[in-house]
N, C-alpha and C positions, 0 to 999 in steps of 0.2 A: 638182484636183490640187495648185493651191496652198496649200490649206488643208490637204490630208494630211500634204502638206512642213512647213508649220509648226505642226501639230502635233506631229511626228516628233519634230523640235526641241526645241518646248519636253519632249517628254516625257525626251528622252537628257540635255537639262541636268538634270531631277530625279535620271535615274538618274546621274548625273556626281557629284552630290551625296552623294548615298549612298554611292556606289563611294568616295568622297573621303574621309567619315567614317566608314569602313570601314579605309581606311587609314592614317588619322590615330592609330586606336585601335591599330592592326597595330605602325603604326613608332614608339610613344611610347618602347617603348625604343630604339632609333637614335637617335632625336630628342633623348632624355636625353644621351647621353655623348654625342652631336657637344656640344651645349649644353656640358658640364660639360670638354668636350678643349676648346675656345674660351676658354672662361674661365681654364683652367687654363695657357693659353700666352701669355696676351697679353692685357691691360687692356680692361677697357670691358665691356658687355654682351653675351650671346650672340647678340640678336637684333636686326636691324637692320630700319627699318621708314620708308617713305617715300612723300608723296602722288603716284599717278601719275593721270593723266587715264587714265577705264574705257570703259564700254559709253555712247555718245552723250557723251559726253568729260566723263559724271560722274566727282569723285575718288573713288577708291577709297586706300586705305592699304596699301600693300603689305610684305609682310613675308618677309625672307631669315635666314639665320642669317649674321651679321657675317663676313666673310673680311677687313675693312681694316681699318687703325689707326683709333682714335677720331678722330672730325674731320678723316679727310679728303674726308666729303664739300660741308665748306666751297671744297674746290677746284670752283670751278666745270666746271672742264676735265675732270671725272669724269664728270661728265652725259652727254658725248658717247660713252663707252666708257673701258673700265679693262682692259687686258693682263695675263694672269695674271704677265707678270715685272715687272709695277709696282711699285718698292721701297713702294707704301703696304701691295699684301696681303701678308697674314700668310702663314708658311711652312703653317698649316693651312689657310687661307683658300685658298693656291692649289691644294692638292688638292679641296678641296670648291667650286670652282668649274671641274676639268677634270672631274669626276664629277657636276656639279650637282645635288649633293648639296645646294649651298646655298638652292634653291630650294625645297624641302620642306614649308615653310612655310607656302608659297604654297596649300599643301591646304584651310585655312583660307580663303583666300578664298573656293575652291570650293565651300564650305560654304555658305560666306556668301550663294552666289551672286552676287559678283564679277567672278569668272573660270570658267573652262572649263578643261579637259582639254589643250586644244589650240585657236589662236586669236593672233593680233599678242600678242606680248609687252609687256607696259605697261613706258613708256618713261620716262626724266623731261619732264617739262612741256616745260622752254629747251630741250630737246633735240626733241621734238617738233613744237614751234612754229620752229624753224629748220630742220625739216626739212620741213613745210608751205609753205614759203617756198620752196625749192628742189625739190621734186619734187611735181609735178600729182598733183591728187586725193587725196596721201597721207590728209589726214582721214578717206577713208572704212573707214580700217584702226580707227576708233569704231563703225563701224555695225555692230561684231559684238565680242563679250564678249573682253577679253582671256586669253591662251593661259598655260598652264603651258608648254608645248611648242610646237613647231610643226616644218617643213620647214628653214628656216633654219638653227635653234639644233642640229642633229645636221650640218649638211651646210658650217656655216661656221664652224672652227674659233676661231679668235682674231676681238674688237673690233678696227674698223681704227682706224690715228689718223690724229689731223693734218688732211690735205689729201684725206686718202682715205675720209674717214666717209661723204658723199654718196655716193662713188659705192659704196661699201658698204652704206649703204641701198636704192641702186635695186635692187641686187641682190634681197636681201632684201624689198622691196616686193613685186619682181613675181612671187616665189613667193606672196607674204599673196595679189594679188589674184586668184592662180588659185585658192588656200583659200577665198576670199570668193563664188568663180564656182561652187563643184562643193562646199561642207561638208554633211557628211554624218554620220551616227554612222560610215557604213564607212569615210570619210576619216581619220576620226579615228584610228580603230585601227589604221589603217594608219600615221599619223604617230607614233601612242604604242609601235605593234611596232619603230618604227625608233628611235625615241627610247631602248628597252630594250635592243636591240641594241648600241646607244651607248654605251650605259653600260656594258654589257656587257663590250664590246669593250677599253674607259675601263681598266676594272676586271682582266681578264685581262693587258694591257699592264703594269700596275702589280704583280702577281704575277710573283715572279722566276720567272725559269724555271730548272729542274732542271740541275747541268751536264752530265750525261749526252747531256740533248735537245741542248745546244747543242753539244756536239762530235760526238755521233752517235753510230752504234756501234764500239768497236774493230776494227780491221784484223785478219781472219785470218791 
């Protein structure tokens, strides 16, 4: 039975792959004019790209499309989480990071085989290793590929700050370790249907609404 299990596995990251490079070719135009609206609003380069610890805590190079000023991630204090009202992001950067839209990129790993579909989000390094130090076990959120998505990133709106990061990891931990106890290709789909939903959701919010709808219908 164990061995059916991980074959199952390896075989859904192959199709992960494909599905991936499928949609890389799908959304090359998206991908173009996000690219070419970043560049066109604000300095620096469209894509941002940074080592994070991966699968058995190999680097992988991970890549976003830039929502921050150039150099602010010399601020260490970023590592820990960044708030979409952060005077660093960009007025585009913070739509395309309530949309996460900025993550897209990340399709590419999945290519690469990287990353997954769905799986711990790759973190920075000083962020990971102080959060090793403070919450039991955390490392073993390595012993499985990290995530485009996952439970957390639809269900926990804003990064906390400050004083509140830990306990906004435990949180978030102990969804990863019930993903870690029960993944599945049906888990997944289930986290990627809620993930769309999200977005979804992201996206109709950000659509004005008609003023008709919002006053109703006239009074007979």
């Amino acid at each position: 039975m164990a061995s059916l299990e991980s074959l199952t596995l390896r075989l859904w990251y192959v199709v992960q792959r494909v599905v991936a490079t499928l949609m890389l070719v799908a959304l090359s135009p998206l991908l173009l004019g996000l690219f070419l609206l970043v560049r066109m609003t604000s300095r620096g380069p469209a894509l941002y790209s940074q080592e994070r610890p991966g699968l058995y805590g190999r680097s992988i190079r991970v890549w976003k499309i830039r929502t921050m000023k150039p150099g602010s991630d010399r601020d260490q204090s970023k590592a820990r989480g960044v708030q979409s009202s952060d005077p660093q992001v960009t007025p585009i950067g913070r739509i395309l990071r309530q949309l996460k839209f900025d993550e897209l990129p990340q399709l590419w790993n999945i290519v690469r085989g990287e990353m997954a579909f769905v799986g711990p989000r790759p973190i920075a390094r000083s962020l990971y290793e102080e959060l090793c130090r403070e919450i039991p076990g955390f490392n073993e959120r390595l012993s499985v590929r990290p995530g485009l998505t996952n439970v957390g990133q639809v269900c926990i709106e804003e990064n906390a700050q400050q004083d509140r990061v830990i306990d906004d990891w435990k949180l978030r931990f102990e969804s990863e370790k019930h993903y870690f106890r029960g993944r599945s290709p049906g888990y997944d789909c289930v986290v990627i249907t809620m993930t769309m939903l999200y977005i979804l959701r992201k996206l109709l919010r950000a659509v004005p609404c008609p003023r008709f709808l919002r006053t109703g219908p006239a009074s007979m």
